[in-house]
C-alpha positions as CSV (number, residue, x, y, z in Angstrom):
1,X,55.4,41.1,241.8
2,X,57.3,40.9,238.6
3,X,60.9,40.7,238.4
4,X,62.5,43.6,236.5
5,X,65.9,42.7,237.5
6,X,67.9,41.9,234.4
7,X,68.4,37.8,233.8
8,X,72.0,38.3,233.3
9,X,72.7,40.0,237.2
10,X,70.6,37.8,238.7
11,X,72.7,34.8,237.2
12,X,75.8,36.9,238.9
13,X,74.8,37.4,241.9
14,X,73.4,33.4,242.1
15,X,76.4,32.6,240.8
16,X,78.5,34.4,243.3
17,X,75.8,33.4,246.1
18,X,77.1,36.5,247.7
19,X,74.5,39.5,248.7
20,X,74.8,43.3,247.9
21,X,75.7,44.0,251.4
22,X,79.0,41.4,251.2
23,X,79.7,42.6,247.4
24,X,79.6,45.8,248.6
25,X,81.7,45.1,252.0
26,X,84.4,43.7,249.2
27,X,84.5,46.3,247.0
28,X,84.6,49.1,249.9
29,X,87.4,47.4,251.1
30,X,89.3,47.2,248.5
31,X,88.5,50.5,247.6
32,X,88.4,52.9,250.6
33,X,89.1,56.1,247.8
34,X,85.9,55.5,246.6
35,X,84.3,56.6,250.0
36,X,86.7,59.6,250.8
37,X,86.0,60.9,247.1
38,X,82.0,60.0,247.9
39,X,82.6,62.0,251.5
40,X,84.1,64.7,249.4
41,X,81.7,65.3,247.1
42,X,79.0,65.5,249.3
43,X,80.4,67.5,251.5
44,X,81.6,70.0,248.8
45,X,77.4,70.4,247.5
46,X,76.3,70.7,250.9
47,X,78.4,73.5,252.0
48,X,77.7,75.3,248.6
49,X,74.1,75.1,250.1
50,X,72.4,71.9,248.2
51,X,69.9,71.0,251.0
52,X,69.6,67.3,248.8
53,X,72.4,64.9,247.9
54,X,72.0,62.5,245.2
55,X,74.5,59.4,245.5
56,X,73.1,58.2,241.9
57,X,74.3,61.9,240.3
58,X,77.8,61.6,242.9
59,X,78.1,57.9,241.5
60,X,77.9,59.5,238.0
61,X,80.4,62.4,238.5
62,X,82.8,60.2,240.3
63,X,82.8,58.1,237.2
64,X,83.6,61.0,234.9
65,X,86.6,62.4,237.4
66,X,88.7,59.1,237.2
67,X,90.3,59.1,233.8
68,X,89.7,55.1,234.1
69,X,86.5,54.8,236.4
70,X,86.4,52.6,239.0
71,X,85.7,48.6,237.9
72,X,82.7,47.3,240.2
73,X,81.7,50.8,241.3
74,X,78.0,49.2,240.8
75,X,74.8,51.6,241.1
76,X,73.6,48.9,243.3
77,X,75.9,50.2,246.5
78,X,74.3,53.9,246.2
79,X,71.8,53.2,249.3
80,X,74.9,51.6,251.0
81,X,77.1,54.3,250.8
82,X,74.1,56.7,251.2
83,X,73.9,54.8,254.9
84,X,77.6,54.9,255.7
85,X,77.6,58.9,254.9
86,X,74.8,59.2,257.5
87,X,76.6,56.9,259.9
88,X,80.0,58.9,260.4
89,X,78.3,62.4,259.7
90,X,74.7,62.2,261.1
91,X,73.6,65.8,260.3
92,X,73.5,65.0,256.8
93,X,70.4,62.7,257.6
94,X,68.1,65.1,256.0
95,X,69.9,65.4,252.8
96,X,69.6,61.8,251.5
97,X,66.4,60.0,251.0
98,X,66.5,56.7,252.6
99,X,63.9,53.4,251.7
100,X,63.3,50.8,254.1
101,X,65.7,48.1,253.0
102,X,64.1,44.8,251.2
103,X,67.6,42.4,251.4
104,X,70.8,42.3,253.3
């Protein structure tokens, strides 16, 4: 299968040797407001009756509420926050789509 990933992440993340799942462990850590504001948001479309939650489109709103953005909030840690929302509030299973991961 051909590799669509662009040269210049792939050289980032070899370089860093470290995997989505750690980068994203890192940056969660070191920035727990991104997951309440997530947790928020979600929330917020669900009781306003959306039946489907789109962490790509919350990713993209959270970006336009903080007058700064966040630095390292990468697209890449959508399916990971996607599986953490899920995690501590499990009847919002049916409102994201999930994919069988491929890497840790």
């Amino acid at each position: 299968m051909e590799n669509l990933m662009p040269t210049a992440v792939l050289k980032a993340n070899r370089a860093s040797g470290r995997t989505i799942t750690e980068q994203f462990n890192a940056f969660d850590a070191h920035n727990p407001h991104v997951y309440r504001a997530l947790e928020r948001m979600a929330a917020r479309r669900l009781a306003a009756g959306a039946t489907r939650v789109s962490l790509k489109d919350l990713f993209e709103d959270l970006r336009r509420q903080l007058p700064y953005g966040v630095a390292g909030l990468n697209n890449n840690f959508t399916a990971l926050y996607a599986r953490r929302l899920i995690d501590d509030h499990p009847h919002w299973a049916g409102a994201f789509e999930l994919r069988r991961r491929r890497a840790a």
